[in-house]
C-alpha positions in Angstrom: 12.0 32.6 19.8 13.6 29.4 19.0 16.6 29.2 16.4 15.6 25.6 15.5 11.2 24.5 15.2 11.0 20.3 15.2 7.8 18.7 15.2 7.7 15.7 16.7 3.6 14.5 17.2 0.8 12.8 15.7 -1.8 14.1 13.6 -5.2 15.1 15.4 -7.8 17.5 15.0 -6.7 19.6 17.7 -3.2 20.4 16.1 -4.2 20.6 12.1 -2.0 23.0 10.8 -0.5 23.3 14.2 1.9 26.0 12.2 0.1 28.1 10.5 0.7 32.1 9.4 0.0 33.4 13.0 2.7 31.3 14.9 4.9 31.6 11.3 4.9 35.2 12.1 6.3 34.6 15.6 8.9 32.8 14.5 12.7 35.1 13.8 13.5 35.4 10.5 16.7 33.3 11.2 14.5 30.2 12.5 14.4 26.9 10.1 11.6 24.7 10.4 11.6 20.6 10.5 8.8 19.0 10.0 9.2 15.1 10.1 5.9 13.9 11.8 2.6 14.9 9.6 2.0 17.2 7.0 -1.1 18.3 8.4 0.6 19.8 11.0 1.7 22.9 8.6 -0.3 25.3 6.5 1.9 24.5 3.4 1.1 28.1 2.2 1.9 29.8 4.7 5.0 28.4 5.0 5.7 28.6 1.4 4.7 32.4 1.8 7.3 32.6 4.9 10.1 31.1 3.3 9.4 33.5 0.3 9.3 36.8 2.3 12.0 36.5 4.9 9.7 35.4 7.8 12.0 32.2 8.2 15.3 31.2 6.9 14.2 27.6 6.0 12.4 24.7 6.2 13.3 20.7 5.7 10.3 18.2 5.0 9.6 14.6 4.7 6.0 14.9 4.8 3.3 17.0 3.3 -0.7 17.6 3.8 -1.5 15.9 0.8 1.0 12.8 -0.2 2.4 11.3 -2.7 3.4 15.0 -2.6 5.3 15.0 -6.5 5.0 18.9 -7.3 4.8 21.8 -4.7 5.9 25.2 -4.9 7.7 24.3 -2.1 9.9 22.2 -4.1 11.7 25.3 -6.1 12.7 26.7 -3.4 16.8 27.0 -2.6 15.6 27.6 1.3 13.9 24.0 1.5 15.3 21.0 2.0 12.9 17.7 1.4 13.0 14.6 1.5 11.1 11.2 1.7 9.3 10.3 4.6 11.6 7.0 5.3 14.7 8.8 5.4 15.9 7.6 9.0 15.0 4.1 7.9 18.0 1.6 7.5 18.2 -1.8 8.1 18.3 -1.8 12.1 15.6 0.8 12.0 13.5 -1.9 10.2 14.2 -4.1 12.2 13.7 -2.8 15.3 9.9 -1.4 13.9 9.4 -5.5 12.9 9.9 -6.3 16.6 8.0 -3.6 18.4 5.0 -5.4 16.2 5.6 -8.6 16.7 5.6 -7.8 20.6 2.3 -6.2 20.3 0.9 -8.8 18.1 2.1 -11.2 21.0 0.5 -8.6 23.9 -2.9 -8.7 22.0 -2.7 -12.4 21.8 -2.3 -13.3 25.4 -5.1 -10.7 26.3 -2.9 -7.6 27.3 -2.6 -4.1 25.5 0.9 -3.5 23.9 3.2 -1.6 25.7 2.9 2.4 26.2 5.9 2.5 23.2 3.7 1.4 21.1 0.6 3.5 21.7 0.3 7.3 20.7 -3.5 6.9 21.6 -3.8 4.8 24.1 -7.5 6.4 24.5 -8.3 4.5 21.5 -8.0 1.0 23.9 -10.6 2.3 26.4 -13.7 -0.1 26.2 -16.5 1.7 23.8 
């Protein structure tokens, strides 16, 4: 019964379409949906269907299921607010992203796995 829904994780199998109709539906009509971290996570028509009937109040996107997103139905709505997916990027942001690879480059280099920061997987470094 949260005012405010963020999504903040990485795309997998077990969490396609994470928000879907069923937990749209538990949502107050008042709630407003962000979804800055993979398209995937939301069935887009649901939400569209949602935002259309009262079920939320809004919804603000930089990302979408399938992208370069450059029509939606999503997009004519006056209860959605969207935008690129590089809108917290700015120059120190950049630069920050440039160094957290260059340290991992460097771990992988001397033999070691980059740090935990870095990995939203780290499964995927397990021998095979």
């Amino acid at each position: 019964r949260a005012d405010l829904v963020t999504l903040h994780c990485p795309a997998t199998p077990e969490n396609h379409r994470l928000i879907n109709r069923e937990r749209l539906a538990l949502m107050k009509p008042t709630a407003h949906l962000v979804n800055t971290a993979r398209g995937s996570l939301v069935d887009e028509t649901a939400l569209h269907d949602a935002l259309t009937t009262g079920g939320i109040a809004s919804a603000g996107l930089d990302v979408f299921e399938k992208e370069p997103r450059t029509t939606s139905p999503l997009f004519a709505l006056g209860n959605v607010i969207v935008s690129p997916h590089l809108a917290g990027i700015d120059e120190t942001s950049e630069a920050a992203m440039a160094d957290r690879a260059i340290d991992a480059i460097l771990a992988v280099r001397r033999g070691a796995p980059p740090s935990r920061e870095c990995i939203v997987n780290p499964e995927a470094l397990r021998p095979r």
